[in-house]
TORZALUM-129003 format. One record per residue (C-alpha): residue number from 1; x, y, z. Coordinates in Angstrom, 1 decimal, decimal comma. Example, Ala and Ser with C-alpha at 12.3 -4.5 7.8 and 13.67 -1.06 7.14 Angstrom:
<rs>
[1; [12,3; -4,5; 7,8]]
[2; [13,7; -1,1; 7,1]]
</rs>
This chain:
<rs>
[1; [108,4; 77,1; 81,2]]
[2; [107,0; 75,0; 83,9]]
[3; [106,0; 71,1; 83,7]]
[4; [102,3; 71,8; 82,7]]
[5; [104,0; 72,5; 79,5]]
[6; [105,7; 70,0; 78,9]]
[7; [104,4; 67,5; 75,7]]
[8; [104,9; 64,9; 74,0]]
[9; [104,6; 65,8; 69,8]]
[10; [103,9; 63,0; 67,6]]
[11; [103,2; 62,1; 64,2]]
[12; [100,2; 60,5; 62,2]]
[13; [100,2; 57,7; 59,4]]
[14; [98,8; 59,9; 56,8]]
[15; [102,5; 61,5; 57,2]]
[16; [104,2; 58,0; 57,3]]
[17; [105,5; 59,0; 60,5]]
[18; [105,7; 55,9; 63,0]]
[19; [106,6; 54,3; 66,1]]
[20; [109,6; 52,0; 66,3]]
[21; [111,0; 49,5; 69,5]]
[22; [108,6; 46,7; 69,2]]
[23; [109,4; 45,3; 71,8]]
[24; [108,9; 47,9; 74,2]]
[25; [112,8; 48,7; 75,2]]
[26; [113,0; 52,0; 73,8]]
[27; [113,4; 52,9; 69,4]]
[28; [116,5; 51,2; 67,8]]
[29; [114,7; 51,6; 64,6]]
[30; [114,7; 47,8; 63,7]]
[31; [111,9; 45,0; 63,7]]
[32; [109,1; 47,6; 62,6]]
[33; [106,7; 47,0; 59,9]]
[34; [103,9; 50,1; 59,7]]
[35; [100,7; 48,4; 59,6]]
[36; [97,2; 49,5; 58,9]]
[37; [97,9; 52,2; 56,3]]
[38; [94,3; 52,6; 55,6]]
[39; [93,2; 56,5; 55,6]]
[40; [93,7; 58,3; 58,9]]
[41; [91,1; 60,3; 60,9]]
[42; [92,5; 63,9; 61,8]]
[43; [90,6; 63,9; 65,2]]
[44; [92,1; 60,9; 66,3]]
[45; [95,4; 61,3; 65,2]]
[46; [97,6; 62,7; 67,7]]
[47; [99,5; 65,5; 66,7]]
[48; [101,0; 65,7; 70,3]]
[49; [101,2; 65,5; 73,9]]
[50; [100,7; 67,8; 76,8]]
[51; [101,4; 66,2; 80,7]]
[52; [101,1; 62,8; 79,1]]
[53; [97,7; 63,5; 77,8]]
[54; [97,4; 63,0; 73,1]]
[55; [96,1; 65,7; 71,6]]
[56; [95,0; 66,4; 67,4]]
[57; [96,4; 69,2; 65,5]]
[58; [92,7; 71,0; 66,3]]
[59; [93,7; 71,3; 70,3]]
[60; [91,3; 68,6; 71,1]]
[61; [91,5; 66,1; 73,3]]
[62; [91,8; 62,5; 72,3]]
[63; [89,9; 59,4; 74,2]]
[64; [91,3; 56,3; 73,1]]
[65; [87,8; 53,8; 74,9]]
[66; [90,6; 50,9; 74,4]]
[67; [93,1; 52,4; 76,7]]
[68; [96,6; 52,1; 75,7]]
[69; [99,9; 53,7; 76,2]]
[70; [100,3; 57,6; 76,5]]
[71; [103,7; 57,9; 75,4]]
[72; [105,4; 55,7; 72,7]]
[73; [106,8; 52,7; 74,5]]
[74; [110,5; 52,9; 75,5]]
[75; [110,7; 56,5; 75,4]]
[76; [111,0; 58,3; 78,7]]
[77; [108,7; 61,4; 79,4]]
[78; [110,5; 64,9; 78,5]]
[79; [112,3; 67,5; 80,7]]
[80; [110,0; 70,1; 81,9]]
[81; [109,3; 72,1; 79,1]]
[82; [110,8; 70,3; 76,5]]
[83; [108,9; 68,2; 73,4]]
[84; [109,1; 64,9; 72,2]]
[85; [108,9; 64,3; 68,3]]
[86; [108,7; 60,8; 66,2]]
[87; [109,7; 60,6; 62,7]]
[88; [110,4; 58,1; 60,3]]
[89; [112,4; 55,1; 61,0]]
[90; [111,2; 55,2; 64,6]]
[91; [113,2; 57,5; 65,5]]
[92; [112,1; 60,0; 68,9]]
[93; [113,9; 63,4; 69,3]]
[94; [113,9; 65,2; 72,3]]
[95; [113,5; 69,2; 71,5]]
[96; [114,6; 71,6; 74,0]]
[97; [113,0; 74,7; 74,6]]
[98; [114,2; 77,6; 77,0]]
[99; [111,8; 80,4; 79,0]]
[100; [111,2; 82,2; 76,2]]
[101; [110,1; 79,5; 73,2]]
[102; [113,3; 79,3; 71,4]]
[103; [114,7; 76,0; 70,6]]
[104; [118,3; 75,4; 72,0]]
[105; [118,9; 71,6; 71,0]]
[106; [117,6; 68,3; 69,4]]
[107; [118,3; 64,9; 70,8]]
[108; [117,1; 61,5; 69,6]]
[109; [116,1; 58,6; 71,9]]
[110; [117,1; 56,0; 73,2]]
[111; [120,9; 57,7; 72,8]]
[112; [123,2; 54,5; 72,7]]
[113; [126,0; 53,9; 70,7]]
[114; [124,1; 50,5; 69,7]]
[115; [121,8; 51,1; 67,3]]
[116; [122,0; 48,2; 64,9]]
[117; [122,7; 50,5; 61,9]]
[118; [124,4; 54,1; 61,2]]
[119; [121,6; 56,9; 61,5]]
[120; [121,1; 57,8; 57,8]]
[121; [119,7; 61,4; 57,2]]
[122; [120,1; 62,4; 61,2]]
[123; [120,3; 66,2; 60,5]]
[124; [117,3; 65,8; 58,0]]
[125; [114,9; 63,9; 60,6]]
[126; [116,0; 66,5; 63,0]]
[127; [115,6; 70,0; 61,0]]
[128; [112,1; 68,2; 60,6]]
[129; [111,7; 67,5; 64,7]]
[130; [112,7; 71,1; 64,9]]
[131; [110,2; 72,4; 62,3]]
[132; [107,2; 70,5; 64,3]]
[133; [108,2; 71,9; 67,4]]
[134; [108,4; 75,6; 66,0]]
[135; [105,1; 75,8; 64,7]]
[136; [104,3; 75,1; 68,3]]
[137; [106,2; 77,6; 69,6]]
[138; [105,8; 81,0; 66,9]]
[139; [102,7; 81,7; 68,2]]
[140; [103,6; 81,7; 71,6]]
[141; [106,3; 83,7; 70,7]]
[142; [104,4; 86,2; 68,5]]
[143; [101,7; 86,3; 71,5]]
[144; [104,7; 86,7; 74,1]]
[145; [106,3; 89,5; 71,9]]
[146; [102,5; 91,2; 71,2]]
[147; [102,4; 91,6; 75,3]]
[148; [105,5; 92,5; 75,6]]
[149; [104,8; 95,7; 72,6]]
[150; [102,1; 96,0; 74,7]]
[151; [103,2; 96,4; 78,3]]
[152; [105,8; 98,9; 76,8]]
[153; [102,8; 100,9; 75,2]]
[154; [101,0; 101,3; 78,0]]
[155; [104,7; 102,0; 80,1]]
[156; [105,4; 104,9; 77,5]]
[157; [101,2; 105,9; 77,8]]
[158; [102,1; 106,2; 81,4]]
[159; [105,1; 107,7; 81,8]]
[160; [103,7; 110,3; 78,8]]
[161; [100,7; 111,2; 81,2]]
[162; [103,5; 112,0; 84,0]]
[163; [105,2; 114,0; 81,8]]
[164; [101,9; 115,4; 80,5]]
[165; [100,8; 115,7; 84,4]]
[166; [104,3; 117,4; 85,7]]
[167; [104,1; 119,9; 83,1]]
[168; [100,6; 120,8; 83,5]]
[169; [101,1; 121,3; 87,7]]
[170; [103,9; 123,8; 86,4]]
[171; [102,3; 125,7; 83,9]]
[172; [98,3; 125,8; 85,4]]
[173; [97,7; 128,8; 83,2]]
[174; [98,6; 127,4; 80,1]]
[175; [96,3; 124,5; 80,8]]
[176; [93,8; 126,6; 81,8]]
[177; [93,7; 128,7; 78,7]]
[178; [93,8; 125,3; 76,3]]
[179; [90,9; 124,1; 77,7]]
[180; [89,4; 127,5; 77,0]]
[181; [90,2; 127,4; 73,5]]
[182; [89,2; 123,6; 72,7]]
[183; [85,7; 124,1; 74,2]]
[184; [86,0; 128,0; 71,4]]
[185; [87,3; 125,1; 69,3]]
[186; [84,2; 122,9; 69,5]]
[187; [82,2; 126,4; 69,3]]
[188; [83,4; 126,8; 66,3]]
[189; [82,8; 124,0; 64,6]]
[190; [79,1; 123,5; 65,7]]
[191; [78,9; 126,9; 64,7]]
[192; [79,9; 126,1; 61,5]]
[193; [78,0; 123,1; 61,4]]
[194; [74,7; 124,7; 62,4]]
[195; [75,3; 127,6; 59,7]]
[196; [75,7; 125,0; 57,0]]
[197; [72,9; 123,1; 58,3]]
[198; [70,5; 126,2; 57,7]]
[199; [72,1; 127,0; 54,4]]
[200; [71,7; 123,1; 53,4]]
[201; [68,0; 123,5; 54,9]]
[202; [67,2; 126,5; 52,9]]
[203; [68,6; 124,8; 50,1]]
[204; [65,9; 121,9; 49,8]]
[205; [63,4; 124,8; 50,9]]
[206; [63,8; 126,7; 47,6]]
[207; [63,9; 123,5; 45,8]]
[208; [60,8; 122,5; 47,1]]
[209; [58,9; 125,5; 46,4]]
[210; [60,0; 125,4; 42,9]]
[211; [59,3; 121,3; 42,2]]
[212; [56,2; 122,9; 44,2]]
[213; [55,5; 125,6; 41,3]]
[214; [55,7; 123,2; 38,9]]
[215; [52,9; 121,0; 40,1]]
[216; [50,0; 122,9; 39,8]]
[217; [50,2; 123,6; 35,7]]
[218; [50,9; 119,9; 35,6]]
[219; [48,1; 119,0; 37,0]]
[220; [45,9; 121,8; 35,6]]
[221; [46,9; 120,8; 32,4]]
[222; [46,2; 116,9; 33,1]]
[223; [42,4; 117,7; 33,9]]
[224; [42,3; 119,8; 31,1]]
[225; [43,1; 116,9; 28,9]]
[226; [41,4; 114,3; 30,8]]
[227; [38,5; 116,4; 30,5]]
[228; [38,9; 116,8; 26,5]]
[229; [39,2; 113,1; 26,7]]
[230; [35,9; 112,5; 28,4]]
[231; [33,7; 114,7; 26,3]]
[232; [35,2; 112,7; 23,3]]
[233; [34,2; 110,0; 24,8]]
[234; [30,6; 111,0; 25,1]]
[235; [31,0; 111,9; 21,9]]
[236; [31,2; 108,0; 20,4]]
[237; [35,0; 108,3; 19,5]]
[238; [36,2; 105,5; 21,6]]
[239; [33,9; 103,2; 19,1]]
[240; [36,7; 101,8; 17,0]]
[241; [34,1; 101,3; 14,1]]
[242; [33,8; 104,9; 14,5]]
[243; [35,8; 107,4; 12,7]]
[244; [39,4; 106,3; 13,4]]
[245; [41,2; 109,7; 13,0]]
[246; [38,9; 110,3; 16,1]]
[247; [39,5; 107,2; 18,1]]
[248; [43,3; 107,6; 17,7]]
[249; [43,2; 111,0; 18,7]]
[250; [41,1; 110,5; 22,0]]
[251; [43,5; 107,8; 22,8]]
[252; [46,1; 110,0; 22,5]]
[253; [44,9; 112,9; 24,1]]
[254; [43,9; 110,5; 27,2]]
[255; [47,8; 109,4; 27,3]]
[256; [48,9; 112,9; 27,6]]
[257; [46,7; 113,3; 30,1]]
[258; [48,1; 110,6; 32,0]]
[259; [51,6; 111,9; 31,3]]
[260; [50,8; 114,7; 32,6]]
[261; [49,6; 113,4; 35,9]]
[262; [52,3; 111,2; 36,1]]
[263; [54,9; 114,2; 35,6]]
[264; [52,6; 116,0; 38,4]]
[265; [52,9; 113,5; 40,7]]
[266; [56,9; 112,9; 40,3]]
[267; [57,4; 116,1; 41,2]]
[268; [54,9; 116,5; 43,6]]
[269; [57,3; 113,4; 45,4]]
[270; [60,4; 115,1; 44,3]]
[271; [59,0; 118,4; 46,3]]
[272; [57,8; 116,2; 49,3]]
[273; [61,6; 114,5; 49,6]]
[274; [63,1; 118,2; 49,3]]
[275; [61,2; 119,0; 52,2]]
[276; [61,8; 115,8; 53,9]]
[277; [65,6; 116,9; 53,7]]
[278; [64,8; 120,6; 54,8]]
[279; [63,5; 119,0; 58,0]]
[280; [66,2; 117,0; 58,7]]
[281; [68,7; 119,9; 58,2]]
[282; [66,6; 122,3; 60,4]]
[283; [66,7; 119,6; 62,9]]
[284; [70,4; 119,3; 62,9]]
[285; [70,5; 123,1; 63,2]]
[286; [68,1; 122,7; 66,2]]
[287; [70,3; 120,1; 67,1]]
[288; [73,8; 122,1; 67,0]]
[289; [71,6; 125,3; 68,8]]
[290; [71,4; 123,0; 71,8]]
[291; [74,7; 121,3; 71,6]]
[292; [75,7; 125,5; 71,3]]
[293; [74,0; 126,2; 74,6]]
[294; [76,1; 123,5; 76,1]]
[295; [79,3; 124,6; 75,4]]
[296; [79,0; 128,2; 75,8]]
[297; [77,9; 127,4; 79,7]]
[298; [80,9; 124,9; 79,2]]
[299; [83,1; 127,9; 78,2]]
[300; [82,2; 130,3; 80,7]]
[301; [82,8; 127,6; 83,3]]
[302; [86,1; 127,4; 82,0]]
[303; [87,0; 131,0; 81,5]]
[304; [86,0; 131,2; 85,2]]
[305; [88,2; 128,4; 86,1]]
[306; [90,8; 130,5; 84,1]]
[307; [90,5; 133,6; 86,1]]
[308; [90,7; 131,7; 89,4]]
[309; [94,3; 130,1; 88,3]]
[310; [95,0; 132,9; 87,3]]
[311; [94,3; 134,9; 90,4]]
[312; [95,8; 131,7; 92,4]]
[313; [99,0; 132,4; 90,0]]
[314; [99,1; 135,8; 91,0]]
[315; [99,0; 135,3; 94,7]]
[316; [101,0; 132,6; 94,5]]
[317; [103,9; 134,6; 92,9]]
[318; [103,5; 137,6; 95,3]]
[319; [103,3; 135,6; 98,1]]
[320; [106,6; 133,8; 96,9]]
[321; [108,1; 138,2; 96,4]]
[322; [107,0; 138,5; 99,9]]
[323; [108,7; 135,3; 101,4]]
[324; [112,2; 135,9; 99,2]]
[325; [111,5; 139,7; 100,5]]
[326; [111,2; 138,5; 103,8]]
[327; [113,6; 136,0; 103,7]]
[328; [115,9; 138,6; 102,0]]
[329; [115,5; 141,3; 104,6]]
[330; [116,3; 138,6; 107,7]]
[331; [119,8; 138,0; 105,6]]
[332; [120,5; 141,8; 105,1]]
[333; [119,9; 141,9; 108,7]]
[334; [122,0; 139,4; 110,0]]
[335; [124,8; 140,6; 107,8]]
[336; [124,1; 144,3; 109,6]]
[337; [124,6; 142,6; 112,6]]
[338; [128,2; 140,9; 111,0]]
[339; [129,2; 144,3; 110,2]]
[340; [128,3; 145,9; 113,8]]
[341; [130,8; 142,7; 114,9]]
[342; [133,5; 143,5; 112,7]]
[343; [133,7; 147,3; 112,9]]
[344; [132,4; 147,4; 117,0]]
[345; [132,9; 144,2; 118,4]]
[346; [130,5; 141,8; 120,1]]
[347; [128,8; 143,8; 122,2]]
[348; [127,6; 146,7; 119,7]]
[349; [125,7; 143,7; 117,9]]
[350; [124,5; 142,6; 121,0]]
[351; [123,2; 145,9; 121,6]]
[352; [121,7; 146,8; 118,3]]
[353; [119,7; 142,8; 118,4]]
[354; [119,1; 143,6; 122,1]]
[355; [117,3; 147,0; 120,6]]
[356; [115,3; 145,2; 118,2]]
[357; [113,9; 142,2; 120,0]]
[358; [112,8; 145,2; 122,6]]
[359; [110,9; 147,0; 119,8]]
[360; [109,0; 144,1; 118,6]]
[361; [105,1; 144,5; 119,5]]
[362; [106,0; 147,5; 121,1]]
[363; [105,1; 151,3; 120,8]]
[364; [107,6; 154,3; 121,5]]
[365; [107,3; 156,5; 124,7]]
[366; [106,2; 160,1; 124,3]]
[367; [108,4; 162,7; 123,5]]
[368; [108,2; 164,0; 127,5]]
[369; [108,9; 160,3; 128,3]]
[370; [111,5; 160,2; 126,1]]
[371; [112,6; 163,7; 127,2]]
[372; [113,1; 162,5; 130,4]]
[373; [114,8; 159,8; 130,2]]
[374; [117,6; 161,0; 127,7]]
[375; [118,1; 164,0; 130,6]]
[376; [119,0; 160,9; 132,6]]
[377; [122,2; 160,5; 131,0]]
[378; [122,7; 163,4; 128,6]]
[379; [125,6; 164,9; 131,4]]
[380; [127,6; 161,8; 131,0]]
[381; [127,1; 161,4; 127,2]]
[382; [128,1; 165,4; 126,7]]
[383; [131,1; 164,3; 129,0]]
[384; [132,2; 161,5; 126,2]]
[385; [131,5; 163,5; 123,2]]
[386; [133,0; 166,9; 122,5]]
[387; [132,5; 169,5; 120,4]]
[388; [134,4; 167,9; 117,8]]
[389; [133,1; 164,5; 118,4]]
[390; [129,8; 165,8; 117,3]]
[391; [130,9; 167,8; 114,5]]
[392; [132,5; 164,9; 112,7]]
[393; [129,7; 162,8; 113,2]]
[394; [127,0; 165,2; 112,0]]
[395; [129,4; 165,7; 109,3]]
[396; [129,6; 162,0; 108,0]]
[397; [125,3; 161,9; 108,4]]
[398; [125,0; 164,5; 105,7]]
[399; [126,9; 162,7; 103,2]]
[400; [124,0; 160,3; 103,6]]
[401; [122,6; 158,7; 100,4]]
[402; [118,3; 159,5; 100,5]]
[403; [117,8; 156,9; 98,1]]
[404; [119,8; 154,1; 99,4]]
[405; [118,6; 154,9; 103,2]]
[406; [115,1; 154,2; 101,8]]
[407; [115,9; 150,8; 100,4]]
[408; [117,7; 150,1; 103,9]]
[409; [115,0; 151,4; 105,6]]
[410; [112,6; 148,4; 103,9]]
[411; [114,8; 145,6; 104,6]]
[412; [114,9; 146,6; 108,0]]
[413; [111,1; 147,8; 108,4]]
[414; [110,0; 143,7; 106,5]]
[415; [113,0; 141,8; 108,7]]
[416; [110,6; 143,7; 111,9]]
[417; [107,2; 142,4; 110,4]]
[418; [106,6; 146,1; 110,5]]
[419; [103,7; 147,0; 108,1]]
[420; [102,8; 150,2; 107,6]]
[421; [103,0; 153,1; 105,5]]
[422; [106,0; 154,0; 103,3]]
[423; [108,3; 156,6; 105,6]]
[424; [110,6; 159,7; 103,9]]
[425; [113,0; 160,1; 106,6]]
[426; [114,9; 162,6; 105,1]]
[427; [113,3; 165,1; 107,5]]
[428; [114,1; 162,8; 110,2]]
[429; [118,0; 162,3; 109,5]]
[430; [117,8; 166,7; 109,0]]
[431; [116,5; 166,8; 112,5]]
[432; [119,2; 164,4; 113,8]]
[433; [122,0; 165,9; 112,6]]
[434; [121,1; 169,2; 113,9]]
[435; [120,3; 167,7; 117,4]]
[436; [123,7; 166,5; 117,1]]
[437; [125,2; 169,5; 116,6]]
[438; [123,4; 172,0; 119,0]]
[439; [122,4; 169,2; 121,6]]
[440; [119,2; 170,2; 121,6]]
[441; [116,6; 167,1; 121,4]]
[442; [113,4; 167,7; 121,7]]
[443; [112,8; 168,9; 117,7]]
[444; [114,2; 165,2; 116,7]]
[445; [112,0; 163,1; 119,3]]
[446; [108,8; 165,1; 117,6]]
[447; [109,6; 164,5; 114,3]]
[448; [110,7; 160,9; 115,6]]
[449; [107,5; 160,3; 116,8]]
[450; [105,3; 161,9; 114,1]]
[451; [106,8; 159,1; 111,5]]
[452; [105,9; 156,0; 113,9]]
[453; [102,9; 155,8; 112,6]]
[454; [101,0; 154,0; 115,0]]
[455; [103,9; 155,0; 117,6]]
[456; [105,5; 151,5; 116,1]]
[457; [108,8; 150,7; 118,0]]
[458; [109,7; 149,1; 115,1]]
[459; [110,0; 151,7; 112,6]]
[460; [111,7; 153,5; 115,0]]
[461; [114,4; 150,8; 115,1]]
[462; [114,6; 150,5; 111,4]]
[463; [115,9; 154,0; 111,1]]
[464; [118,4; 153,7; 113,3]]
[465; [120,0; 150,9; 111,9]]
[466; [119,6; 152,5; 107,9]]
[467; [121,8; 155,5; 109,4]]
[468; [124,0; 153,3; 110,9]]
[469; [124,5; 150,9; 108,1]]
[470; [127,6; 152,1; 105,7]]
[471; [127,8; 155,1; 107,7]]
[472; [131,3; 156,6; 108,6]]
[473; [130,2; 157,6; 112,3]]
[474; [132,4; 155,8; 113,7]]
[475; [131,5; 153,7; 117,5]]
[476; [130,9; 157,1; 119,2]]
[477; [128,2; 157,5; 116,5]]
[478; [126,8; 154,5; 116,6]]
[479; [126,7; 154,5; 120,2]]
[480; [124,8; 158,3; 120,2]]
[481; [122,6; 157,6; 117,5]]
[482; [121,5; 154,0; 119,4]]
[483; [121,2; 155,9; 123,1]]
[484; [118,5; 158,5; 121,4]]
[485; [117,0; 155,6; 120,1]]
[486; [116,9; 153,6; 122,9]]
[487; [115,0; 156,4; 125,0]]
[488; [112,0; 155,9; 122,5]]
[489; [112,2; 152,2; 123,1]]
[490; [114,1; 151,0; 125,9]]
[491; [116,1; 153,3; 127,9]]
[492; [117,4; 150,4; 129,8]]
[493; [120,1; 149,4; 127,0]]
[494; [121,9; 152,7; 127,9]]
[495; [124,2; 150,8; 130,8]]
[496; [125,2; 148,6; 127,8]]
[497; [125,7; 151,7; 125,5]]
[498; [128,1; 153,3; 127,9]]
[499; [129,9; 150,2; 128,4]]
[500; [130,3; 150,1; 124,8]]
[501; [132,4; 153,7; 124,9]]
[502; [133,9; 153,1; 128,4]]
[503; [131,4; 155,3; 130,3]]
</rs>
């Protein structure tokens, strides 16, 4: 609380409350006489002060013409933020007040040991300071605590619409399918609406017609007897010297006439209301038609906005299948290229990564091509594998599993970017082995070449690591299976091959 709010309270002679220190040194609560005890005036008796400045219990203002002291003589201004209270005897008290309006002491003025006499009632003039000051301060309080309610209910508003927002970014297609719903929601209640609208109007309609029905005989029968009436009439027997049977009865027949009438034309205004209320219904149907039209567009709007998170959804998920399928396939890869390490060494790794950067973007040679090149070297590879060499590794190929070959065979093909059709090699790995065994070539590098579709290196390099993977073939195999390869792709890793097995 700052020193603007800082005030003076004081009180008025209507509550016998008064000034006391005469003489202008401060209160010691002798000497004073309260004068002028006539009736007070509430908007000129100060109820307190605010920066020096009296005040009446209304929050006005008060201008003294006169002039005249602003705080009681003797008394020294308050601490910032604190209040100043007289009571009875002449006594001031000092009321201190901390941040948040709460009281935290009273003390009376002037404090002195010398007061000329022992403070009678001290804690009574005190609870009273305390009371004045209060009533100042509980609607500051309640208006403090009322913002503080409310900047926590508009906290918990906002963290509710993050919580509201985080969960609708996670789950789109729920929130796409309430919005459906509410707008079938609101469709179904202006349906409803509208159909008891038309019910209500056909309602007044039928009661119309019949209040309707019952006009005509009404009035039929009131001009039948106003009629009656009038040839009486003619007749002399409205002449009260007349025959007073006759009189009577004309006078009589005329009031049923106008009974009659009157019944006619009460329901005649009954009918007209009826019908009055079967416009307005058929003009709240109209209206619910409209409001209909509205939210059916609304709907399909957001049934189309449903099928587009939907499909978003969709291709969202797959392309998350296809990055963990990608990202899956680079990991089986690398841990191929582990394995090489482990059961080969360094440099069959090398060679096998060496193989596949060389396929990327590329296409295989032709068989001839391939022919040829494999010719290159086939004396020096018959050299390093015998007979027996090549049984045992055909041997380990045909214990090959068809099923898990394939799965290898699409980690390898995504980890290459290859994209293409799906590829039974079974014929493929038939047509190795047997090249293998008779060292006869030329039947593997057709059927090699006739499952690169698109004469993709790639593919080509995918199958020769699913044979190799798990494989018992030991590093002559390995090295065999990745020269015949090679001759498709890159003959010029066969230096590196030979190396491998000491050629």
């Amino acid at each position: 609380m700052g020193k603007e709010d800082s005030m003076s309270v004081t009180g008025h002679r209507g509550s016998r409350v008064s000034w006391g220190g005469g003489s202008g040194k401060g209160n010691n609560g002798g000497g004073h006489k309260n004068r002028n005890r006539g009736p007070s005036n509430p908007s000129t008796t100060v109820a307190y002060y605010r920066d020096g400045v009296p005040y009446n219990a209304a929050g006005e203002i008060i201008i003294t013409i006169t002039g005249g002291p602003k705080l009681p003589p003797g008394v020294p201004s308050p601490a910032p933020g604190n209040y100043q209270v007289p009571t009875n005897g002449g006594f001031v008290y000092e009321v201190a007040v901390n941040r948040v309006n709460i009281i935290t002491g009273v003390t009376v003025y002037p404090v002195t040991n010398n007061r000329g006499y022992a403070l009678v009632n001290e804690d009574k003039r005190k609870n009273l300071a305390r009371t004045v000051v209060d009533k100042i301060l509980a609607p500051k309080r309640a208006a403090a605590e009322e913002a503080r309610l409310a900047a926590e209910e508009a906290e918990r508003k906002i963290e509710a619409a993050k919580v509201q927002a985080k969960w609708d970014s996670a789950h789109p297609i729920e929130v796409a399918e309430s919005q459906v719903n509410e707008v079938q929601q609101r469709i179904n209640q202006v349906q409803q609406n509208k159909l008891a609208a038309e019910q209500l109007a056909a309602i007044h309609d039928a009661t119309a017609n019949s209040l309707q029905n019952e006009v005509s005989p009404l009035l039929a029968e009131a001009r039948r007897l106003r009629a009656e009436f009038e040839n009486q009439a003619k007749e002399g027997a409205l002449d009260p010297s007349g025959h007073p049977p006759a009189y009577h009865r004309a006078l009589a027949i005329n009031a049923a006439a106008a009974r009659k009438k009157w019944a006619a034309d009460e329901k005649q205004a009954e009918a007209n209301r009826e019908r009055e209320k079967a416009t307005q219904a058929r003009n709240q149907a109209n209206e619910a038609s409209q409001r209909l039209n509205q939210m059916r567009q609304e709907k399909i709007k957001a049934e189309a906005h449903q099928n587009a998170v939907r499909q978003k959804v969709a291709e969202d998920i797959k392309a998350k299948e296809e990055s963990d399928t990608v990202k899956d396939a680079v990991k089986f890869t690398a841990d191929f290229y582990k394995e090489l390490t482990s059961k080969y060494g360094d440099n069959a790794s090398q060679i096998a990564q060496e193989l596949a950067k060389a396929a990327k973007g590329k296409q295989i040679r032709n068989v001839d091509d391939a022919l040829k090149a494999f010719d290159k070297y086939k004396d020096v590879l018959n050299k390093k594998f015998s007979l027996k060499d090549r049984e045992a590794i055909a041997q380990a190929l045909e214990s090959f599993d068809r099923d898990l070959m394939a799965k290898n065979l699409a980690k390898f093909s995504k980890a290459f970017n290859y994209v293409g059709n799906t590829v039974d090699i079974y014929d493929v790995v038939i047509e190795l082995i047997k090249a293998i065994k008779t060292n006869i070539w030329r039947p593997f590098f057709v059927k090699v070449e006739s499952m690169a579709a698109g004469r993709a290196a790639a593919i080509i390099t995918a199958f020769a690591f699913s044979i190799i993977i798990g494989m018992p073939i030991g590093i002559l195999g390995f090295a065999l299976i990745m020269a015949s390869v090679s001759m498709l792709v890159n003959d010029e890793l066969m230096e590196e091959i030979n190396k491998l097995i000491g050629i």
